[in-house]
Each structure stands twice: as structure tokens, then as C-alpha cells.
N, C-alpha and C positions, 0 to 999 in steps of 0.2 A: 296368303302369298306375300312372299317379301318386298323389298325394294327394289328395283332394278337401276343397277350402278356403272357409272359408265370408267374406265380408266384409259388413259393414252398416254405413250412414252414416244419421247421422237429423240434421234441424234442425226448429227451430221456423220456420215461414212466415206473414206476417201476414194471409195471407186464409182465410178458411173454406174445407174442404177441396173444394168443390165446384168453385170457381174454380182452384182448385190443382190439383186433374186434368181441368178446361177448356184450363189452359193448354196440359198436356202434349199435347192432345189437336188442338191446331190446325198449322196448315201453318207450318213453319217451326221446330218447338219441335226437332227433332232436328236442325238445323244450329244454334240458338242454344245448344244443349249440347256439342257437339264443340269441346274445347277448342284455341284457338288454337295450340298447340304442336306439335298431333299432324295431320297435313294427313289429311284424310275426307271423301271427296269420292261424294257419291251417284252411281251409275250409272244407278241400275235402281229403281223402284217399283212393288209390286204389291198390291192388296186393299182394304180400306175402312181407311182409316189406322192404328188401332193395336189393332184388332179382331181377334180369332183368323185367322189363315192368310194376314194381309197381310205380306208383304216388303220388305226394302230390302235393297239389294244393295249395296256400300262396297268404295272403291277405298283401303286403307288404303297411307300414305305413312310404314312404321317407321323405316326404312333403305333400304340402294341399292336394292332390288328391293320393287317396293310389293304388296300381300297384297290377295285380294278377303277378304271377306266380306259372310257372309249371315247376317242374322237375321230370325229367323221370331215372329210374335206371337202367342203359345199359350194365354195366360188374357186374361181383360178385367172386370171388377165396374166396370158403370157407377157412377160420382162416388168410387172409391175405390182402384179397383187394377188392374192389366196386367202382365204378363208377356213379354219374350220372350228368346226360345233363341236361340244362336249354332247353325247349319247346317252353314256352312259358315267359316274364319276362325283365326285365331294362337294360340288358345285348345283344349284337347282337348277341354275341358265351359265351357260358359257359358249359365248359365240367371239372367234376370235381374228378381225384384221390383219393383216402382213399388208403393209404395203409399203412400195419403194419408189421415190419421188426425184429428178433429175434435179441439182443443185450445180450446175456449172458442168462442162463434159466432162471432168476428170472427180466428181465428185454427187452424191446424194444423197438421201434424207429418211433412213429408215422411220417407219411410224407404225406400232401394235396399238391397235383399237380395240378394246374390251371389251364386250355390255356382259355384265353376269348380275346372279341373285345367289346370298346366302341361305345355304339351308337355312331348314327351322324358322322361315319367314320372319315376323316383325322381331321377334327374339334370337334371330342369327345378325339383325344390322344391332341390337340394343349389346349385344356382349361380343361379337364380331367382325365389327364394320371397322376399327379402326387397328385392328388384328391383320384383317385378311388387306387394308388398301397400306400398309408400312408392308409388308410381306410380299406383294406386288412390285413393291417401288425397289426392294431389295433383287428380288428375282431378276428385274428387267434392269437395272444396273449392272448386273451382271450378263447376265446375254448381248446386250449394247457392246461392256467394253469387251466382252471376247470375241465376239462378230468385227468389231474393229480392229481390232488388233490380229484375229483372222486374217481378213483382207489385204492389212496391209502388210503383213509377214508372206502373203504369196503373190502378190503385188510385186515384193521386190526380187523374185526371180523366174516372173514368168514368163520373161522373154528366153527361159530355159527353157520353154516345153514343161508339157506333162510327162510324168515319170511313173514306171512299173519298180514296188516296193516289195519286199518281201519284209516280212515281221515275225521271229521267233517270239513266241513269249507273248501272242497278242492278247490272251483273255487276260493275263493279268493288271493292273491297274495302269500303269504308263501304259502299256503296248495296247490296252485298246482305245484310249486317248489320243494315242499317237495315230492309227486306223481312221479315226473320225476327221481328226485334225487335215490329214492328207487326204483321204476322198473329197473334203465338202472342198478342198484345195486344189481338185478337179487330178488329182495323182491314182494310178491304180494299185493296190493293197494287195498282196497275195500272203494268206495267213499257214504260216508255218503250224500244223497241226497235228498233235495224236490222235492214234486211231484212223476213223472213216473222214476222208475229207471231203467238202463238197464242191465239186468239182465244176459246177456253174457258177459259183462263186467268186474260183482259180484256190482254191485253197492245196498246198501243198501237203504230202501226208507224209510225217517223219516219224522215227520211233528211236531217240538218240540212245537206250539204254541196253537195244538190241542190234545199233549202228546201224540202222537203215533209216536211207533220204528217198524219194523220190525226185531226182537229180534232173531226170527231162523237166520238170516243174520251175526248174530255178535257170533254167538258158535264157528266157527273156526277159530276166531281172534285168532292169539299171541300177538298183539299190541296194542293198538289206542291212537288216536291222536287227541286233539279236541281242535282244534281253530277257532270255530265260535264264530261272534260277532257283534254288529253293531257297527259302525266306529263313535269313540268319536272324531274325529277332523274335521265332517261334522255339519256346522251348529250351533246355539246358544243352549246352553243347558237351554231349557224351562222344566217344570216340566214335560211335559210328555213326550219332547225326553230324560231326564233323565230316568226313567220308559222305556221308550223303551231300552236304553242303558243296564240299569240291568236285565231284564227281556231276551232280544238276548242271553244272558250269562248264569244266574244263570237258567233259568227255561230249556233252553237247558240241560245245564251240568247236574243238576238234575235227568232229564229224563234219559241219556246217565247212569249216573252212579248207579242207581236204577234195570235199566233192567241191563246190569253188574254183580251187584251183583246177580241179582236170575240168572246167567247163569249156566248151568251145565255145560261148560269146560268154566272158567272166565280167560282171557287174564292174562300173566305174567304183565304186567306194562298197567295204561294208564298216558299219556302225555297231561297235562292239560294247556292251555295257562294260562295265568295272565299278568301283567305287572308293572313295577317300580314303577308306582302310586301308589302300597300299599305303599312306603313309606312317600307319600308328599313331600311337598316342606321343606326342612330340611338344606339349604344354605350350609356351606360346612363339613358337617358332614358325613362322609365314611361312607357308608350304605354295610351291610354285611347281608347274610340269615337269622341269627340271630334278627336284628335289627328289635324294632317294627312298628308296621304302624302307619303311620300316620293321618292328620288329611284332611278334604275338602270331595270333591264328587267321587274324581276317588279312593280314598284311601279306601271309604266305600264301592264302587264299587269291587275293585278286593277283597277287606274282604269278603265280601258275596260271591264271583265269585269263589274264593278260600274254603271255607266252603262248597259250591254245592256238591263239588267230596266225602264229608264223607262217603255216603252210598258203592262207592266202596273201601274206605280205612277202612272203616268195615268189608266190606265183607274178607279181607285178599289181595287186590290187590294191589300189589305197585302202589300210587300215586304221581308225579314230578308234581308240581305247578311250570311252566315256566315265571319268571318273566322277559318279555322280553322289551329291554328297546326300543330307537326309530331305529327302522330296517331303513338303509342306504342302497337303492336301488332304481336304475332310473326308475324302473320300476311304482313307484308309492308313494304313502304316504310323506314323508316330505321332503325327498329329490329331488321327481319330482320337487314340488310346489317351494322349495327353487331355485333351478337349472335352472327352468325359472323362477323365478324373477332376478336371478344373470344376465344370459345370457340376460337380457334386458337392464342390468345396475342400477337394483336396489334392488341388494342387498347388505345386511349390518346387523349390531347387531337388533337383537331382546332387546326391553328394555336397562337393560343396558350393555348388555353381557354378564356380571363376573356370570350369571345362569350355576351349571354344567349342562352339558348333558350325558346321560348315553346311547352312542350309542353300535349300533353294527349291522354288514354286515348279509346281508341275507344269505349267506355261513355260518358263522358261526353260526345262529340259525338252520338250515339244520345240520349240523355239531352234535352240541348238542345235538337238538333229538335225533338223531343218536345213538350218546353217553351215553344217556340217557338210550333207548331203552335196549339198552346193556350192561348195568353197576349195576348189583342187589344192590350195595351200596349206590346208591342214592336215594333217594327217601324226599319228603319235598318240600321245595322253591327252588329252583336254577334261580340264576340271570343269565338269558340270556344278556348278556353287555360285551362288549369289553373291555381287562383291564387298558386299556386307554382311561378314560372318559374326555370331553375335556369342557372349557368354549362353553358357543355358541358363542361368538364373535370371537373365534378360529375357530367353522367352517364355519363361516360366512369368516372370512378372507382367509383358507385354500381355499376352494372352491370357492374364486374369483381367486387365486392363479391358481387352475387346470382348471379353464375353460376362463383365461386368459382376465380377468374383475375386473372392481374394482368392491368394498366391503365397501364402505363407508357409504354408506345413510344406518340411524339407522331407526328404526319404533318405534317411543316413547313407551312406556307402557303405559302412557294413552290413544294412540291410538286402542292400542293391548284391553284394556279394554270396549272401548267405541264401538268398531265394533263384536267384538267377548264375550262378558262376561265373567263370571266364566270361560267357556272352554277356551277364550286365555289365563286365570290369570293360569290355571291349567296345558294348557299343552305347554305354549310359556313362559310363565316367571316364573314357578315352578324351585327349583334348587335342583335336585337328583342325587346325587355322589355314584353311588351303583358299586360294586366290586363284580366279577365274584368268590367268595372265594372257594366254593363249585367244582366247574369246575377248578378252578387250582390247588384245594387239590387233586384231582383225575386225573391231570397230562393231560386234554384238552389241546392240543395243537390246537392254533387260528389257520385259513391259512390267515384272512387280520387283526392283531390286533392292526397298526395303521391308522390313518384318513385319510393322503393325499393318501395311496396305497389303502385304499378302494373304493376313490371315483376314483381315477383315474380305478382302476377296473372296476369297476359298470358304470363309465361315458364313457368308451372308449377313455381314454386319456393316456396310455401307452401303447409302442411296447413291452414290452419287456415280456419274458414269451418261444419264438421260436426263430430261426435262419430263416434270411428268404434270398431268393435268388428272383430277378426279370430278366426276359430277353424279 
């Protein structure tokens, strides 16, 4: 038998601990805490949510062979504390504390209590023990500052009421971030979905390809949200996965904003994705809401993508055109594919580097919806982008930097040409300097708005965030 180890993380949180274990306590709060890094994927749920003898069941993603685990929920102190046990899972003991401590009325003191044991006993602490307690410290660094930063982003408009949302596009990687983000934020989520929908749920059933909505489904919306699409960085862009490309988008959005308009109670706002390719490749020229678009295939793309939403900007419905630029999260999209190439030792500039890039954190697109949703003044383009847009060969060097590899082997551009087409020339060597103008005229404040703190965020490369205790 191994050692048994104790670990504790505490922070200060800005709401009263009552709202602080609300939060924990709503649909979606144990996907918003799995950190980006480590893939955890629900399988299975069972019981009254975090109530003694409810389950979840997790299909964990360590290494080549992925682990289930099960945890079981064994204590519960309504507005203060819960408990649960690992069952079954990578761990030989894992019993785990939540608890939530009053620090002043407007403020309190989340604290995770650990006791576990590594497998393979005295020889899982002798080549493991100081593996699995920096691994802990990073994990709970991150659920800290995103639980705080949580809080206090719905904090600041809850004197709005809870909101009914609709989400095109929610399996994909924003749109169900975006789902978690707003239920454990106490909002109701209705998912835009093909096929059979489930209907306990509220999930809507559409089929954009055949132009049918289920339209009674979408009258008690106050929101929606519509980022479906198909994914312009899979594959060479031949004539007709261009036509697929346009067509995911504009005939979607179309339909969405049609049925909308004839609604009898029509949503206060909807939130229409887009992206920075309106304004092409324009070298180092500050690109602002105002600025026009530009030229190529993803520039005529989001033109038309953006033009889709008129019939509900007729009808009277606030429309936000989300120009959102390359979302920096390990979860998927550029930063995966980047991250192992790096982690292999080969990575390096694209072309010739001096390309801007118009990033920005998946928090802070969750963030701006948000803000969006809730701001009657905006309405038009708004640049989803971080207001620190960087060379790529800055994050090509940064990010050798945080995951402690060089960064030097470049990938020609006529490589980038020869293997990928127009889509490499469009969206690896395109140079788009766009400025969040809009969102800092109205006073958004980022939570990651420079590059090395995002990726070390998203990549699980900083402690810092908790105070942490080991024994």
C-alpha cells in the first residue's frame, strides 16, 4: 500500500459563499472545470446532481489507452460543502472536499481538500509523487481562476435576470463552452440540433440543409447564438469544399434568421459568429470595426456570412456580427496542431513570421458573448481579438518558451503553398492586425489579454491562480 497524501488549494472568490456553491451545483460546472489539457469526456450520469449516491462516469484521455473513471458523491452541506470518492479510476484512493467558507457578505473562500494514494504503492510515491503533486497544483490553478473569473463575469449582470439562450453550433468546441459557461451562470441553454432532439432537455431540432427549424422551439428565446460552420482549416479548398464552406454558413444563418423574424415573441439580440477574414490579408495595417473588407475567398465568405443575418436585422432584432479572430485553446484548432508540432521539436515561424495574427483566448470569446448579450449598445461587427495582437513568429517563439522547446525550424511558404493551397496562403500566411475597438470602447475588460498567460493557461503550464498546502 502506498502513501496516503493529502493536498489543499484555497482562494479568495468575490461572491458570498452561497452563490459559490450555486455555482458548483448547476449543469455544466463539471465540464467548465476539466481542464483544457487533459481530454474528459462524460459518458454516463446518474442521481440528483452532486447529492449523495449521484455518479458520473469519465472517459479519461492520459495517454495511448484512455482510463474510465467513476466518481461517486458521498457528502453534501447544503450552501457549504460536498464530497466525492473516486470508485473506480488512475488513483488507488481519491476522496475529494469542495468546500465554501464566508469571508465578509460580498465575498468567500473556496477550499479543495484531497487525501489520495498513488498507484503501484511505495513505487507510484518514489517515481510519482512529485509528478502527480506539480500536476494537482496546475489543474487547481486553473479551475480557481476560472471559477473566479466565472463568478465574477455573471456577477456583473445579474441584476439582469436569468436568460433563455439558444446555441447553434453547440457540440462544436466554442458552442459547448459557451453551454457550460451560461448554465453553471444560472442561464437556460436551448441547443440548436440535428436529427432527434431531446426534448427534456429543450433542445431544438433543425435540419438547415433541408430548410427546416422547429420554430415553436425558438419563441421563448431571449438570446441566440449561432456559430455553426464547417471548419475552413480542414483540407485543400477545391471548388466544392469552398461551396460547402459558404453554404454550412450562409444557408444555415439564413434559415435561422428568417424563421426569427416571423417570430411572435423575436429574441432581444442574436450573436452571429463571423471572423477576421472579412478583412484579408492587409500586412500591417490596424484593422478597426469600421475598416473595409477585404479581398480572397474567406473575405467574400464571411461578406456573404455576414449579409445572411439581414432578415433578422429587419425584422428589428439586434444583430452582433462576431468577428472572431484564431481562438487559442488546447482543446483544439490551431493551437492543438501548433502545440504538438512544438512538443515534437518542430516548431517555428510560419513563412516568414513578421504575418500579424489576430488571436484571442477562448474565455475571452465566452466573455464577449456574454457582454454582447447584455450590452443594448452594441450591435454591428465586433472584433472578437485580444488587444494584443502578435507576429506569428512571436507565437511560434512564445510557445516554444512555455512548453520548454525550441522554435526554430521555419516551414517555407512555398511549402505552406505547395501542400495546403489558397487555404494555407489564406489562413497561415494571411497578415490581419485587427483591434478589439468596439469592446474597449464599452469598457470589456479581457481575463487573459496577453499571449504567454494564455497559453500557459489553456496549456497547463502555470501554478499560480491558489495557495496550495501538500502533506
Amino acid at each position: 500500500m502506498g502513501k496516503s497524501h493529502v493536498f489543499e488549494a484555497h482562494s479568495q472568490m468575490p461572491v458570498p459563499a452561497a452563490d459559490l456553491f450555486s455555482w458548483h451545483t448547476r449543469e455544466g460546472a463539471f465540464e467548465r472545470l476539466s481542464p483544457p489539457w487533459e481530454t474528459a469526456e462524460v459518458v454516463e450520469r446518474s442521481g440528483d446532481g452532486i447529492r449523495p449516491g449521484a455518479r458520473v462516469v469519465v472517459r479519461l484521455h492520459l495517454g495511448p489507452i484512455p482510463q474510465r473513471m467513476v466518481a461517486e458523491h458521498t457528502a453534501y452541506v447544503e450552501g457549504s460543502s460536498f464530497q466525492d470518492t473516486q470508485r473506480e479510476g488512475p488513483f488507488a484512493k481519491w476522496i475529494h472536499d469542495h468546500r465554501m467558507n464566508p469571508s465578509g457578505p460580498q465575498a468567500s473562500v473556496l477550499e479543495d481538500a484531497i487525501q489520495y494514494e498513488l498507484p503501484v504503492g511505495a513505487l507510484g510515491d518514489t517515481f510519482g509523487g512529485g509528478y502527480a503533486r506539480k500536476r494537482l497544483e496546475r489543474m487547481f490553478a486553473y479551475r480557481h481562476t476560472l471559477t473566479r473569473a466565472d463568478l465574477r463575469r455573471h456577477a456583473a449582470f445579474a441584476s439582469q435576470g436569468p436568460l433563455t439562450v439558444a446555441i447553434g453550433g453547440a457540440s462544436g468546441m466554442l458552442g459547448s463552452a459557451l453551454a457550460s459557461f451560461l448554465t453553471t451562470g444560472g442561464h437556460r441553454v436551448k441547443r440548436l440540433v440535428r436529427g432527434r432532439a431531446n426534448a427534456a432537455r429543450g433542445d431544438i431540432s433543425w435540419a438547415p440543409d433541408k430548410g427546416t427549424v422547429d420554430a415553436a422551439g425558438l419563441e421563448d428565446v431571449d438570446a441566440v447564438v449561432h456559430l455553426s460552420g464547417a471548419n475552413v482549416g480542414e483540407g485543400r479548398w477545391t471548388e466544392e469544399r469552398k461551396q460547402e464552406l459558404l453554404k454550412s454558413r450562409t444557408e444555415s444563418t439564413r434559415l435561422l434568421c428568417e424563421t426569427l423574424a416571423r417570430a411572435t415573441r423575436k429574441p432581444r439580440v442574436l450573436i452571429c459568429a463571423s471572423a477576421t477574414g472579412y478583412y484579408g490579408s492587409r500586412g500591417d495595417e490596424e484593422l478597426t470595426e469600421t475598416s473595409s473588407s477585404g479581398d480572397g475567398f474567406l473575405a467574400d465568405l464571411t461578406r456573404q456570412w455576414e449579409a445572411s443575418t439581414a432578415p433578422a436585422r429587419e425584422a428589428g432584432i439586434r444583430v452582433v456580427n462576431l468577428r472572431i479572430g484564431v481562438v487559442l485553446d488546447a482543446r483544439g484548432g490551431a493551437l492543438a496542431k501548433l502545440a504538438l508540432a512544438t512538443q515534437a521539436g518542430g516548431g517555428g515561424p510560419v513563412g516568414s513570421g513578421r504575418q500579424w495574427l489576430s488571436w484571442v483566448s477562448l474565455e475571452d470569446v465566452l466573455g464577449l458573448i456574454q457582454f454582447a448579450i447584455f450590452t443594448p449598445s452594441i450591435q454591428g461587427p465586433l472584433n472578437a481579438v485580444s488587444p494584443n495582437a502578435v507576429r506569428q513568429g512571436e507565437l511560434a517563439k512564445v510557445l516554444g518558451k512555455v512548453l520548454h522547446r525550441p522554435a526554430v525550424f521555419p516551414l517555407p511558404a512555398a511549402v505552406v503553398k505547395t501542400v495546403f493551397g489558397q487555404m494555407g496562403e489564406e489562413t497561415l500566411l494571411s497578415s490581419t492586425h485587427a483591434l478589439p475597438t468596439v469592446a474597449q470602447a464599452h469598457n470589456f475588460s479581457f481575463l487573459l489579454p496577453g499571449l504567454e498567460e494564455t497559453l500557459r493557461f489553456t496549456l497547463g503550464r502555470t501554478t499560480d491562480g491558489a495557495e496550495y498546502r501538500h502533506g
